[in-house]
Backbone bond lengths (Angstrom), bond angles and torsions (degrees), N, CA, C in turn:
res aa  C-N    CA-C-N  psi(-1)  N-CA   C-N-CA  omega(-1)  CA-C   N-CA-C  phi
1 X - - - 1.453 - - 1.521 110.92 -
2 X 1.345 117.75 -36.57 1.184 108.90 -174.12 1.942 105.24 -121.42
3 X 1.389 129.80 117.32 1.206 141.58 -126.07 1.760 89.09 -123.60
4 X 1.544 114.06 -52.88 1.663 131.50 -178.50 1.056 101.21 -124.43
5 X 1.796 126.05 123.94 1.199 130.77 140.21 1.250 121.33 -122.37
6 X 1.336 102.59 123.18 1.297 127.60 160.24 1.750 124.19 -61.41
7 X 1.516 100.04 124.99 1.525 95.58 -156.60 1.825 83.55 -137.68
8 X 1.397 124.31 110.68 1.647 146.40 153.98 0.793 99.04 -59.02
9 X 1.825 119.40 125.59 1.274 133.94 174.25 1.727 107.70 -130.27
10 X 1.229 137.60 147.80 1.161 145.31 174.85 1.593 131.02 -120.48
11 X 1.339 107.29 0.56 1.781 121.92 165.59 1.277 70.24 109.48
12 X 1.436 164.76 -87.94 1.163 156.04 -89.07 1.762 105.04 -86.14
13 X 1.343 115.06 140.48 2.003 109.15 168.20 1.339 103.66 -67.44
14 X 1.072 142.32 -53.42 1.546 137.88 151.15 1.755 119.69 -5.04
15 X 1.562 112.36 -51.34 1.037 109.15 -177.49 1.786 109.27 -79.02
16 X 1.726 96.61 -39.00 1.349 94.33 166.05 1.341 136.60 -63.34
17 X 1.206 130.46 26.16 1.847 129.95 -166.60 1.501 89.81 -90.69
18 X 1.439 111.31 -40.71 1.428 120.12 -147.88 1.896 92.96 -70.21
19 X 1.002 151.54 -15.17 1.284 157.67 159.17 1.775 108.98 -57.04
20 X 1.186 122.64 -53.88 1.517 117.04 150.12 1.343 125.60 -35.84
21 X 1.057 85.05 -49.74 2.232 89.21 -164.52 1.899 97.27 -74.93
22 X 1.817 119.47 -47.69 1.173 82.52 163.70 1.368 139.73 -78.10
23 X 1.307 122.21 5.75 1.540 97.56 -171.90 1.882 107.40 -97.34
24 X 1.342 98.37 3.61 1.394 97.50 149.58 1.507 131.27 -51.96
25 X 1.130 124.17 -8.76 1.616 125.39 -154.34 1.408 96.24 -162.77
26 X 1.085 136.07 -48.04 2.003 120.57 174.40 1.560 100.11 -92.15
27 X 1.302 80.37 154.98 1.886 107.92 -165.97 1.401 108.13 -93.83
28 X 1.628 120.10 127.14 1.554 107.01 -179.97 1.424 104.84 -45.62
29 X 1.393 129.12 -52.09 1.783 134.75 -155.65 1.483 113.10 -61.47
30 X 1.400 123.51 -16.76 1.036 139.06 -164.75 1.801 121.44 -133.66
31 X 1.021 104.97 12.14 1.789 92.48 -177.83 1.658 82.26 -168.59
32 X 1.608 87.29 134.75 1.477 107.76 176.57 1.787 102.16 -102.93
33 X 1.398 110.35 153.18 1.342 111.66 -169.79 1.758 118.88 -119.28
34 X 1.371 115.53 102.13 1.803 117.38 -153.49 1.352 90.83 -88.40
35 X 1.558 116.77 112.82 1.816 111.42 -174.69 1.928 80.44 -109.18
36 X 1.497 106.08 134.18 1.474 137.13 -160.29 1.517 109.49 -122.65
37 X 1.555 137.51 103.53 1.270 148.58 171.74 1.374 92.38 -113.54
38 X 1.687 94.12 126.73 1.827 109.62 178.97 1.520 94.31 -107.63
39 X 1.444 135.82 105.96 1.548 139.69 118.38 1.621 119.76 -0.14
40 X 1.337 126.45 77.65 1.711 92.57 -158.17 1.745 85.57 -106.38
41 X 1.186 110.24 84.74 2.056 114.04 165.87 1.338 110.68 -46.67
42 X 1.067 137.29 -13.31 1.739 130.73 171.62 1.467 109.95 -70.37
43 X 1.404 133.26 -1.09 1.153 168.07 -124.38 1.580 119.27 -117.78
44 X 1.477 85.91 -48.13 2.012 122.19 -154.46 1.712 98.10 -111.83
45 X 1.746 131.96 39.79 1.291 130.99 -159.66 1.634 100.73 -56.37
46 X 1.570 124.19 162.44 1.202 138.41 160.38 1.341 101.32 -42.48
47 X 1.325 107.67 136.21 1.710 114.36 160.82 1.678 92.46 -88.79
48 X 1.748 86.89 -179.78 1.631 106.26 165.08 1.538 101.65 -74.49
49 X 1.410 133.80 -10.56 1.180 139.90 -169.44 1.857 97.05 -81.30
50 X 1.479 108.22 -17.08 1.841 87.84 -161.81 1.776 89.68 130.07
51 X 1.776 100.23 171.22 1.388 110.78 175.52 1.801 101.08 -71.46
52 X 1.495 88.35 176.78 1.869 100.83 170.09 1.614 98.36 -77.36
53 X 1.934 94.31 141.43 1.596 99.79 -166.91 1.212 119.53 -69.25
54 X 1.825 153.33 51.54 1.265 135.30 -179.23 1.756 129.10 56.11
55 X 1.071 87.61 -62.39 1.849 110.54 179.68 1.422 116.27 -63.29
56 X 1.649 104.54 -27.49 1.242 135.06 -166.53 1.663 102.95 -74.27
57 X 1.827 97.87 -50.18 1.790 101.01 179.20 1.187 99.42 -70.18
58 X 1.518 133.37 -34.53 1.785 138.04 -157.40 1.678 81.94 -53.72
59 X 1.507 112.17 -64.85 1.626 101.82 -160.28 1.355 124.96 -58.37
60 X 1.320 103.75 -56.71 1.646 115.88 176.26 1.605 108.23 -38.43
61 X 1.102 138.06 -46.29 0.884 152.52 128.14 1.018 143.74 25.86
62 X 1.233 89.01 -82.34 2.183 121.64 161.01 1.700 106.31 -65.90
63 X 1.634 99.59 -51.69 1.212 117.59 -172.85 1.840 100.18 -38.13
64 X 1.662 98.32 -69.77 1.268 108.41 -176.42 2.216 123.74 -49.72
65 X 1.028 101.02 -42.02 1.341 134.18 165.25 1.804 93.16 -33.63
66 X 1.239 88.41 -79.97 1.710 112.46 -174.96 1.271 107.33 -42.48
67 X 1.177 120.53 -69.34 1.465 135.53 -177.07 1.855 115.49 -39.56
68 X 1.681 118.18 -36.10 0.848 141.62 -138.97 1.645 77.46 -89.16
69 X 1.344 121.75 -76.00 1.092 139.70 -176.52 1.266 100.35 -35.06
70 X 1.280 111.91 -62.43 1.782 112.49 -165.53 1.829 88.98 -32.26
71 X 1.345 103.54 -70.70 1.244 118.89 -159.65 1.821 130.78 -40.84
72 X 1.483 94.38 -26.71 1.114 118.06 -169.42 1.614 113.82 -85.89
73 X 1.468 110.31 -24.31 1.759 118.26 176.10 1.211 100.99 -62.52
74 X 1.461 152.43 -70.32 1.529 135.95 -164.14 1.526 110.84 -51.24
75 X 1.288 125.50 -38.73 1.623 117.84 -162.38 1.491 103.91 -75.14
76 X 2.123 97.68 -38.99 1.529 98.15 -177.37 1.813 118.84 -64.30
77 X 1.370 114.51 -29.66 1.363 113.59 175.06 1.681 95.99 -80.83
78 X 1.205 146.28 -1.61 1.415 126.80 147.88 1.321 118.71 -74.79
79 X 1.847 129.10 0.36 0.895 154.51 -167.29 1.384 123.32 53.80
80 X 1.461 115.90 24.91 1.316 96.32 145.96 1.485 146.88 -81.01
81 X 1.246 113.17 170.84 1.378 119.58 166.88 1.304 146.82 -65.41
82 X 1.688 117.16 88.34 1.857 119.19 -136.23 2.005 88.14 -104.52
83 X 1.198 95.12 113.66 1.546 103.81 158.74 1.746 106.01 -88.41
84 X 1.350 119.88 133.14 1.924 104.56 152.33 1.160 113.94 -114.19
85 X 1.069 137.77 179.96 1.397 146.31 -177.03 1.502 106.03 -163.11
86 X 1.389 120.78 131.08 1.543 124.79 144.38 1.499 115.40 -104.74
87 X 1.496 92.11 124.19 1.505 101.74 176.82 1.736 101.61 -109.13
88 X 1.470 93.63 166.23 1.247 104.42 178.39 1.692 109.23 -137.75
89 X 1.865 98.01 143.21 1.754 88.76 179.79 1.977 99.86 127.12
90 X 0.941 129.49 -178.92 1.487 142.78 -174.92 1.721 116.74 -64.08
91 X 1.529 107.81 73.19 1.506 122.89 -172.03 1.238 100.20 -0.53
92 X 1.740 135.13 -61.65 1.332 109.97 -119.99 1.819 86.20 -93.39
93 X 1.829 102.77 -40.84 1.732 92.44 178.55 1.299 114.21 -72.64
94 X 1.357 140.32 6.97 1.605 129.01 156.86 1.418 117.84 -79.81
95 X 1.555 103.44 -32.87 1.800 102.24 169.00 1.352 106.45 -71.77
96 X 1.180 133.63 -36.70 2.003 124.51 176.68 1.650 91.96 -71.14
97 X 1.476 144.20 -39.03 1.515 107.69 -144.80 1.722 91.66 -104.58
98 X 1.741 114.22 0.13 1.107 101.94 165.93 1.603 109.02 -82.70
99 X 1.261 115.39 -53.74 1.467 116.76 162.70 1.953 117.39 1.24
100 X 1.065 92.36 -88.91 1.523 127.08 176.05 2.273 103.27 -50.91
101 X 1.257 104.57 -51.31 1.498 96.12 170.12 1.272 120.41 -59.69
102 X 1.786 106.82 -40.03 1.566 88.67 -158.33 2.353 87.50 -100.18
103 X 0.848 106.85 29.62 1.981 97.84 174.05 1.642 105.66 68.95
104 X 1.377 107.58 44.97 1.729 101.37 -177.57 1.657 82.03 -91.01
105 X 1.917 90.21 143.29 1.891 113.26 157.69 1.256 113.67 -102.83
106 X 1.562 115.41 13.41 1.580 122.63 179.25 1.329 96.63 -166.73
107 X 1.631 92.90 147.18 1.847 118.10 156.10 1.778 97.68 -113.02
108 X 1.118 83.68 142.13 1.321 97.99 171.90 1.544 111.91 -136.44
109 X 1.630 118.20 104.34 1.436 117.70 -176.49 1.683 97.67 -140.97
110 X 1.733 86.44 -171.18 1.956 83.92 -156.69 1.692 90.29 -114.60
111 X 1.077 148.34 122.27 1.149 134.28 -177.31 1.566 136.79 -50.85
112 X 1.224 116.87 12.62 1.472 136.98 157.81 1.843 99.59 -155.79
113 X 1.304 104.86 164.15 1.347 144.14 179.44 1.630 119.32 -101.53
114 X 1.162 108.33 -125.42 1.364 122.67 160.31 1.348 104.76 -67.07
115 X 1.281 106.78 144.85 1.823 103.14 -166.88 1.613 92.92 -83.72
116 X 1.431 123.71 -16.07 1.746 115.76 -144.31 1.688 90.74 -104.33
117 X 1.154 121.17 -16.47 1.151 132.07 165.61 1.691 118.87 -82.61
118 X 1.897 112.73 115.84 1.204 91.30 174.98 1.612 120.15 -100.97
119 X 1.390 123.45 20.96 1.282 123.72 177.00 2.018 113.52 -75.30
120 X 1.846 94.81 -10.85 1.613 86.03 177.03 2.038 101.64 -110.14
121 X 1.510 101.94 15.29 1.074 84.79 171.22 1.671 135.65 -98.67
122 X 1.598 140.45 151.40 1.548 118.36 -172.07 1.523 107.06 -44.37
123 X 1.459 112.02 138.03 1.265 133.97 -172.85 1.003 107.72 79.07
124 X 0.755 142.44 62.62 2.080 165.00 153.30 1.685 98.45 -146.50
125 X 1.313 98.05 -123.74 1.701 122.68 -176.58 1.112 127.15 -52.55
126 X 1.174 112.10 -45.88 1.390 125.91 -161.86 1.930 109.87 -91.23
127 X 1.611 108.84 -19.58 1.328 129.29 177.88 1.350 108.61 -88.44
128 X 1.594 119.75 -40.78 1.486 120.78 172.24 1.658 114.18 -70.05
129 X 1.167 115.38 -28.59 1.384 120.62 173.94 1.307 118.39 -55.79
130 X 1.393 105.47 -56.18 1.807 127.68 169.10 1.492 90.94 -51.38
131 X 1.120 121.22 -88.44 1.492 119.22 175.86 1.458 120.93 -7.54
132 X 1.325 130.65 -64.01 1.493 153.55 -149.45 1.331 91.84 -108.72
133 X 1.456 157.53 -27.60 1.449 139.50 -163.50 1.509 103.96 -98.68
134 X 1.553 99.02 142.90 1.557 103.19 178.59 1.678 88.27 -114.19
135 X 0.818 134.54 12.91 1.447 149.42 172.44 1.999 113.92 -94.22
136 X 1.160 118.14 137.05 1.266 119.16 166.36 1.734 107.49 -62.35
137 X 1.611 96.15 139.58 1.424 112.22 -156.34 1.901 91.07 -127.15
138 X 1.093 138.46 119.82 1.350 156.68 178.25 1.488 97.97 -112.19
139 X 1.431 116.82 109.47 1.116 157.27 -176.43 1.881 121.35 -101.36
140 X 1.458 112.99 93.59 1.670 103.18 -169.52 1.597 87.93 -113.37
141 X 1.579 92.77 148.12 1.539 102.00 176.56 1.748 99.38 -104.88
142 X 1.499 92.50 129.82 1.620 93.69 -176.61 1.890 114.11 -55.10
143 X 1.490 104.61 138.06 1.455 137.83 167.55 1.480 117.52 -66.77
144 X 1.155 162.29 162.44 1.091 143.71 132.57 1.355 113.30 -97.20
145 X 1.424 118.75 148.21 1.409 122.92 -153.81 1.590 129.65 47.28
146 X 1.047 120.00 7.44 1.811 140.54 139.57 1.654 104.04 100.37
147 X 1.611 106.02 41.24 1.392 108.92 -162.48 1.339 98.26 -84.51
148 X 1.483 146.79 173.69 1.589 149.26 -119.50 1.655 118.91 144.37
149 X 1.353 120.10 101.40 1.220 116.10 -167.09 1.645 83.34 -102.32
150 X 1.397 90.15 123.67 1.988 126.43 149.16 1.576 86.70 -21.72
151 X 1.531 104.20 140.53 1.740 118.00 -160.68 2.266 83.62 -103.68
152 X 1.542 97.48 102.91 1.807 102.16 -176.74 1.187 90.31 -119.57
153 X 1.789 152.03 -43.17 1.537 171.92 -162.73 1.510 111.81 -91.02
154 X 1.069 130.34 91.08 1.123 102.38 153.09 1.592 122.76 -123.38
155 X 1.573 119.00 126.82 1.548 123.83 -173.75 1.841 110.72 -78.87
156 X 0.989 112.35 142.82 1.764 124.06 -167.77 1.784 100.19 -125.68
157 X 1.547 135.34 80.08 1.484 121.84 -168.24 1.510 81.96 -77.28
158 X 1.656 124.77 139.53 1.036 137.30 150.17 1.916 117.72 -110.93
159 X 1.391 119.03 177.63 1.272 114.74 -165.13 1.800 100.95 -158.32
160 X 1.711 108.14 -0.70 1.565 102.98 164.22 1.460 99.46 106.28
161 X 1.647 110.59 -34.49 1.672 100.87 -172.37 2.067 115.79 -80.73
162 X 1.174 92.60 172.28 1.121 86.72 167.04 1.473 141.45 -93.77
163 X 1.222 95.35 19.64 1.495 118.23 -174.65 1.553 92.53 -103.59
164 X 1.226 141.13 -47.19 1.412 126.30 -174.18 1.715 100.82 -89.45
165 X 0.845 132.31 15.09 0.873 136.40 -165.00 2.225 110.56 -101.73
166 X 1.610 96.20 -11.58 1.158 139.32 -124.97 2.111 81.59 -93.47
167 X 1.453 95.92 -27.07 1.544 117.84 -145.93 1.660 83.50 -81.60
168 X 1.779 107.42 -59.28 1.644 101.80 -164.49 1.730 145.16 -50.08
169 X 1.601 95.02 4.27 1.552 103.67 147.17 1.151 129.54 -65.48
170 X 1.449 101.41 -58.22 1.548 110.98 155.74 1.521 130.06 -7.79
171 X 1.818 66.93 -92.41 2.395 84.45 161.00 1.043 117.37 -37.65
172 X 1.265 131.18 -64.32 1.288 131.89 -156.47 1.741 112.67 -71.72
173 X 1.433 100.29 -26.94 1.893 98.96 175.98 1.310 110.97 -102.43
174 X 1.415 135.97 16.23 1.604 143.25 142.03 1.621 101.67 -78.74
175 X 0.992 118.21 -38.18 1.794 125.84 -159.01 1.378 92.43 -63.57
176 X 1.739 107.76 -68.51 1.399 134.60 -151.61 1.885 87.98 -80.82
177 X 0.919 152.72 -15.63 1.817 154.51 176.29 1.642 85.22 -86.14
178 X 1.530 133.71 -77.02 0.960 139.90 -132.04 1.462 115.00 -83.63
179 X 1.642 106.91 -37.40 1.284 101.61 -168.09 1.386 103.49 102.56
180 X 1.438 130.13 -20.02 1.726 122.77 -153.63 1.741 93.50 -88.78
181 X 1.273 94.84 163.86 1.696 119.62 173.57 1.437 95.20 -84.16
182 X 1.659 96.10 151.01 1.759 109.56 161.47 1.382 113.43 -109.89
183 X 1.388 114.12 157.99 1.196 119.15 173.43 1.140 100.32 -152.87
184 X 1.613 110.53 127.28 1.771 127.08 -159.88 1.510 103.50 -112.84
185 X 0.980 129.69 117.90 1.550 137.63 -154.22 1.574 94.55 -114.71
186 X 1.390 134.84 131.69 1.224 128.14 137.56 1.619 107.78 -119.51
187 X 1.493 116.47 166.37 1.429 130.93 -172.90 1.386 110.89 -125.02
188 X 1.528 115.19 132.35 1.400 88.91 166.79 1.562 110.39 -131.04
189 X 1.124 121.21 -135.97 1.211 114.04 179.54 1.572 132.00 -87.63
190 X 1.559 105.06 -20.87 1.691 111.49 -170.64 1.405 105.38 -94.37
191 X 1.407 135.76 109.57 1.370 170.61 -143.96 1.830 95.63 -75.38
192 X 1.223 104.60 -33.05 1.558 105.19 167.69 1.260 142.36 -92.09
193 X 1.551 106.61 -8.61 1.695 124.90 158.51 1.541 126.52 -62.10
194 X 1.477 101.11 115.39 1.224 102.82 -167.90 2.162 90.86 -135.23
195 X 1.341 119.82 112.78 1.587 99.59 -163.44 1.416 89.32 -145.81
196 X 1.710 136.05 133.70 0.787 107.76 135.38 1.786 119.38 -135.40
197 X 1.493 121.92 -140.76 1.808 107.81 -173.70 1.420 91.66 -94.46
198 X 1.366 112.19 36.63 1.791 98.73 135.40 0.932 143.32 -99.18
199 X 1.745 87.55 -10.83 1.811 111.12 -168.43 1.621 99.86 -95.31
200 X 1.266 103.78 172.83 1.348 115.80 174.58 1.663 94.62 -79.20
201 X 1.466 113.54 155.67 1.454 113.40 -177.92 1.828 101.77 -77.03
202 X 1.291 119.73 -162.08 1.230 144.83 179.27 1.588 114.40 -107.33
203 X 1.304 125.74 140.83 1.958 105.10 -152.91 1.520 82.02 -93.96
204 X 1.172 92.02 122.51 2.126 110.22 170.24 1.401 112.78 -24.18
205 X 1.347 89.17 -56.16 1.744 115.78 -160.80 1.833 107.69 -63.57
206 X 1.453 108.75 -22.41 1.659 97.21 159.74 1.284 149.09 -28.41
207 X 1.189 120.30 131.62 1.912 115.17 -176.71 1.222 108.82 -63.37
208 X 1.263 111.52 -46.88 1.966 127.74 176.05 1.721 112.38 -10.67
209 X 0.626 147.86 107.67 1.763 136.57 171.52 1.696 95.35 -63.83
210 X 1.199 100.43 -38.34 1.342 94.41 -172.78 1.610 131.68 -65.92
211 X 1.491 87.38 -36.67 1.757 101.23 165.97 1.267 116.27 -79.59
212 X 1.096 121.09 -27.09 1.698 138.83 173.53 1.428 99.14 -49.49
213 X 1.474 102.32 -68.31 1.662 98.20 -179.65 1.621 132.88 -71.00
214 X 1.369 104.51 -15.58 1.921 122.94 157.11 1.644 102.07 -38.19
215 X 1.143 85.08 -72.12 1.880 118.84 -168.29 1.824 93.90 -34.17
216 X 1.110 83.97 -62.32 2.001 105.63 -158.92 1.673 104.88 -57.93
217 X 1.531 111.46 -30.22 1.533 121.96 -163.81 1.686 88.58 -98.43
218 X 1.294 126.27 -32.49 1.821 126.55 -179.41 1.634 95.29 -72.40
219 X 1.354 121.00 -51.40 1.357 116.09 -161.21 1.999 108.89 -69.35
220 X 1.506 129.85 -28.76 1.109 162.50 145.85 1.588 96.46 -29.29
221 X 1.556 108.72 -93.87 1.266 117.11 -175.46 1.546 128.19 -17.24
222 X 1.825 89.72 -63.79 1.746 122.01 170.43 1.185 91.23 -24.32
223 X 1.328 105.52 -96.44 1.042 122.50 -175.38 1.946 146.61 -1.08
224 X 1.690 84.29 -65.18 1.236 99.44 170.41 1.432 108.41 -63.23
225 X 1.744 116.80 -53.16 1.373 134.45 164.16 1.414 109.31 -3.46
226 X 1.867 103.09 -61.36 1.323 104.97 -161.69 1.433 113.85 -77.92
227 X 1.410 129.98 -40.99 1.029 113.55 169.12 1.566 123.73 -85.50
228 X 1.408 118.38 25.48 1.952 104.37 148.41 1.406 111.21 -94.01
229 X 1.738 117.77 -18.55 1.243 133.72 176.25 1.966 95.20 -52.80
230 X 1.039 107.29 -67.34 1.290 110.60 -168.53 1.177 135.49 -39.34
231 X 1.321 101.22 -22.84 1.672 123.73 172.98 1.223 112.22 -129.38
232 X 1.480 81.37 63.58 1.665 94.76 -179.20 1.314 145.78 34.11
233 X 0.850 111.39 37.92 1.689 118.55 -175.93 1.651 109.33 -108.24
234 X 1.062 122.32 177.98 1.522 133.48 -157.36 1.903 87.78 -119.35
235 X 0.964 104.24 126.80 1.861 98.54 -171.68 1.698 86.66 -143.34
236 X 1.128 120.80 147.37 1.751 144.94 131.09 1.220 109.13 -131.75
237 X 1.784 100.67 178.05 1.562 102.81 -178.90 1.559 88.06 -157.83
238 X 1.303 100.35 172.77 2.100 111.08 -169.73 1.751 74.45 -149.79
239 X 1.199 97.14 143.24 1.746 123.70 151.50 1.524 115.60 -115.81
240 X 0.835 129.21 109.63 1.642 152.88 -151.95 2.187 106.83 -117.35
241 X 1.316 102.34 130.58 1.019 112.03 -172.10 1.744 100.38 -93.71
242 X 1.257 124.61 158.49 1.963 116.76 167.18 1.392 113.61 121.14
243 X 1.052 124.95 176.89 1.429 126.24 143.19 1.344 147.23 -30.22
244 X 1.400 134.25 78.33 1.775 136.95 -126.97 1.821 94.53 -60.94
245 X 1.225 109.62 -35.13 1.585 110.42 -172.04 1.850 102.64 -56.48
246 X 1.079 91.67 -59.91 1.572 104.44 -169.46 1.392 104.28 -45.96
247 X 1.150 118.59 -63.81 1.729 150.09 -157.36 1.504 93.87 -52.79
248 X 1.105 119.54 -58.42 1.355 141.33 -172.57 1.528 108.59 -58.84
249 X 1.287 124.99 -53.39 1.455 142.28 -171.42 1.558 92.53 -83.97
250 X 1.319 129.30 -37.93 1.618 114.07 -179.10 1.439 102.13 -79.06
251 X 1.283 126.08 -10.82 1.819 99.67 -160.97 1.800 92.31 -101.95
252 X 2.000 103.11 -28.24 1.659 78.11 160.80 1.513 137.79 -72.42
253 X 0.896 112.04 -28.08 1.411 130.28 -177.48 2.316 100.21 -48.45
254 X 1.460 88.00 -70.67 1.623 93.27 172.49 1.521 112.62 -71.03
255 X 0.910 161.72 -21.81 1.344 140.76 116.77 1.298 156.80 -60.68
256 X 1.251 86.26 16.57 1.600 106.70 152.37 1.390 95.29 75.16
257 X 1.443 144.15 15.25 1.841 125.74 -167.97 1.299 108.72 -80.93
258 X 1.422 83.89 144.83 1.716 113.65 176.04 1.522 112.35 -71.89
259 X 1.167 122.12 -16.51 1.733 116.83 -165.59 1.394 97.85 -172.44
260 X 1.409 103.80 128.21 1.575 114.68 163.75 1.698 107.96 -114.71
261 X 1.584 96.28 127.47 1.410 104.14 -172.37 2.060 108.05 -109.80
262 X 1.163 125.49 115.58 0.868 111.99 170.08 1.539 130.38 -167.39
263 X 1.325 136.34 -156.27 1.673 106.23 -162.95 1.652 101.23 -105.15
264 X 0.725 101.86 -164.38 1.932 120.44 169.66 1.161 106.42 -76.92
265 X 1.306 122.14 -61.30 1.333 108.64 -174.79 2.034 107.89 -152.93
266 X 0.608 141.26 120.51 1.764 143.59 163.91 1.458 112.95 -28.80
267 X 1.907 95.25 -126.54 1.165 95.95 176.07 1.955 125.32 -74.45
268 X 0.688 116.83 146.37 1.462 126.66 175.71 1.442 136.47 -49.80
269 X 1.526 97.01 -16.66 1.193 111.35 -164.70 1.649 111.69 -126.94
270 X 1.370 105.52 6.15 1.378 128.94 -163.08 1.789 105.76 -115.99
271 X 1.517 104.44 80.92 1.792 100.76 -164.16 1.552 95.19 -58.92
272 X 1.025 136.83 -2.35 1.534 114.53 173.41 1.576 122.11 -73.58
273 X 1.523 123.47 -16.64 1.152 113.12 -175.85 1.599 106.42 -121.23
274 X 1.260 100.76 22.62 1.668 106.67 169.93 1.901 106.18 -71.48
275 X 1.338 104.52 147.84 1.217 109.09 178.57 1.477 112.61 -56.87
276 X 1.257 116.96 132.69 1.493 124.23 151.15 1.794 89.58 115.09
277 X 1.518 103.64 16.42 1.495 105.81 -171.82 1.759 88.21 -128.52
278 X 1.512 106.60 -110.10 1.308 97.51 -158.90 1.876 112.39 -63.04
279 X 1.541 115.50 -43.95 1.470 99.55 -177.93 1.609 111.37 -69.02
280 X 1.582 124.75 -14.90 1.328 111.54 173.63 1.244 111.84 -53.71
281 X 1.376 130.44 -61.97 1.041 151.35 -153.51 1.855 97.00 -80.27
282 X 0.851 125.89 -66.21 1.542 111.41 169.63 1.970 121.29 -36.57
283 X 1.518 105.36 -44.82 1.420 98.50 167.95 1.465 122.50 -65.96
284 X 1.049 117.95 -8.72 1.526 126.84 166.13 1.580 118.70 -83.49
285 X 1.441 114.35 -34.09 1.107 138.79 -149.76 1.639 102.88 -85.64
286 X 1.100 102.42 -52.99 1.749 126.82 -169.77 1.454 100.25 -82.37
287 X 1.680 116.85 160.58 1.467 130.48 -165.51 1.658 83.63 -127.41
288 X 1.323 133.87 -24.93 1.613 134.50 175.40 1.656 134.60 -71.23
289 X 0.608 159.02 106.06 1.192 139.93 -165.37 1.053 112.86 -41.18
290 X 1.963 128.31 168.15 1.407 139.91 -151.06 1.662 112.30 -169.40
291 X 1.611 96.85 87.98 1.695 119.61 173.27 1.555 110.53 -42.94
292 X 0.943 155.74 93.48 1.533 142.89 -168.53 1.661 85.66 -113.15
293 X 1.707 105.09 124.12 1.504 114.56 160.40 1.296 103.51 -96.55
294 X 1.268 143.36 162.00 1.032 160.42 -145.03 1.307 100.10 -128.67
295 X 1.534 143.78 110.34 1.138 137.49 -177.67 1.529 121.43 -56.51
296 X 1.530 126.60 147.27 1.616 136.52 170.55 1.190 104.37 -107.88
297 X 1.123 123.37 152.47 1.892 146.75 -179.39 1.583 71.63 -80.91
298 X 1.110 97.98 143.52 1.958 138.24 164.90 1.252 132.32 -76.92
């Protein structure tokens, strides 16, 4: 599924974790890996001395150049395929228009950089990227000391539409690469729903709106259930009552998942799962990494 990834790097080991987590899931034989250092000269202002000296970008430059390479010997003796590039210009649109030049189906970055720097932290770079990619964007929240749990969990928040729905290819070719279990989460509104296919369902036929809609999100779930079941995969699902942000960030947290995969936004009409709402707030939320597909018109 994923052939080119593009992976933003900033000199920092922080930025480097995110090189672990993918080669969990792309195959040296099959996916070439575009490691991306942005030059950002808007950076380097005129002193009272005069502009920045020329010679000055020549090195940084090299520096960056250099660095790239360093970086690129471990993946290449895993034998993949290491493109580098130094770009120069406003990090987040040189990582999308390199993206897009060189045919990446993924970014893969860590949601901060250098910690002391806030241009690599979420809401800088890493938020305009999400912003700007029509490409699936894999999002790692830095580790300290570059620790990484083996991808065994993976969470799927769904919402019924067919726009989030958009993700379970996704799922299904991390699942089916990895070996990991799914677990398909929907939320709804009543703060006391807690259900999943261990429990007995909720009787359809209720007056409740509230159980009505339990029912409707269990019968949904099933569903989907059944066909990742079918192709063999390991599937459950929980329907969760509360706040979808919250709900979402507590059930990974207590189940321990390695990766939350899911879209930008669901239904359309539902400001809670518009971008910069519920998956913003989940990439903040979560200690796992977080697949964000980018929604398609239907």
């Amino acid at each position: 599924m994923f052939q080119r990834v593009l992976i933003p790097l900033d000199g920092s080991a922080l930025a480097e974790q995110v090189l672990a987590h993918v080669g969990q899931f792309v195959l040296p034989t099959t996916t070439e890996l575009v490691l991306v250092r942005v030059l950002e000269t808007m950076r380097y202002p005129p002193s009272r001395y005069g502009p920045v000296p020329m010679d000055l970008f020549d090195s940084v430059r090299r520096q960056y150049a250099s660095y790239l390479e360093e970086m690129s010997i471990q993946p290449q003796a895993a034998q993949y395929r290491v493109v580098t590039v130094v770009a120069e210009g406003d990090a987040a649109t040189e990582i999308l228009k390199t993206a897009q030049n060189c045919g990446a189906d993924l970014i893969a970055m860590t949601t901060r950089g250098r910690s002391g720097l806030k241009r690599w932290a979420l809401g800088s770079v890493a938020e305009h990227v999400l912003e700007g990619a029509s490409l699936p964007v894999l999002l790692v929240r830095e580790q300290p000391g570059g620790a990484h749990n083996r991808l065994q969990r993976i969470m799927v928040p769904l919402d019924g539409s067919a726009l989030a729905e958009q993700v379970l290819p996704y799922a299904q070719w991390l699942a089916q690469t990895t070996g990991a279990k799914l677990l398909l989460l929907q939320v709804v509104d009543d703060p006391e729903v807690e259900f999943s296919n261990a429990q007995w369902p909720p009787s359809a036929t209720s007056s409740s709106p509230h159980e009505h809609g339990v029912a409707l999100a269990q019968e949904y779930l099933q569903a989907v259930c059944d066909r990742l079941q079918a192709v063999g995969l390991t599937c459950h699902y929980k329907v969760l009552g509360g706040i979808p942000h919250q709900s979402i960030c507590q059930i990974a947290q207590r189940r321990r998942i390695d990766m939350v995969v899911m879209s930008t936004h669901g239904n359309s009409d539902l400001r809670r799962w518009l971008f910069g709402s519920v998956a913003n707030h989940v990439i903040r939320g979560v200690s796992c990494p977080v697949l964000v597909v980018r929604e398609l018109p239907t």
